[in-house]
C-alpha positions, 0 to 999 in steps of 0.5 A, a space after each residue: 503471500 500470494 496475489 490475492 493476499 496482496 490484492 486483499 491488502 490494497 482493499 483492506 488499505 484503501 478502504 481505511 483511507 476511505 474511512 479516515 476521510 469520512 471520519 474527517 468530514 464528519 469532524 470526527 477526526 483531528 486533521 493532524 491525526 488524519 494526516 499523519 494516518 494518511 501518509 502512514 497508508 499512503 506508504 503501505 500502499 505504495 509497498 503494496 502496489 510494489 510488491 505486486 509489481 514485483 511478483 508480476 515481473 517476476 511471473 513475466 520472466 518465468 520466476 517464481 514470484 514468492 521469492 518476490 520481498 517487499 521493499 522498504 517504506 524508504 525504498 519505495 517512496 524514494 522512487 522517481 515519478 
């Protein structure tokens, strides 16, 4: 998966938060479903972004960055603010 792949993912992702929150406020949506939705994107957003992160680091220390792996939902969003 190179950059722009992941770059593609993050759009592709936010753009289905984008629609999720439309279909809300039009009372399209049911609110459990919406939130169960968002907090599923909201996870593979933060691997997205981490996986990116990664890949980057690793261009900074003169690796490959394709060895970079993404990490688990439960890796990711145990990380501290």
């Amino acid at each position: 998966m190179t950059e722009q792949d992941v770059l593609a993912r993050i759009k592709a992702l936010v753009d289905q938060e984008h629609e999720l929150r439309a279909q809300a406020s039009k009372g399209t949506l049911d609110p459990k479903v919406e939130r169960q939705q968002l907090a599923e994107l909201e996870v593979m957003l933060d691997q997205a972004w981490d996986l990116l992160r990664h890949r980057r680091a690793r261009i900074d220390q003169g690796e490959s960055p394709d060895t970079a792996e993404p990490s688990s939902p439960g890796q990711v969003e145990g990380y501290l603010q």
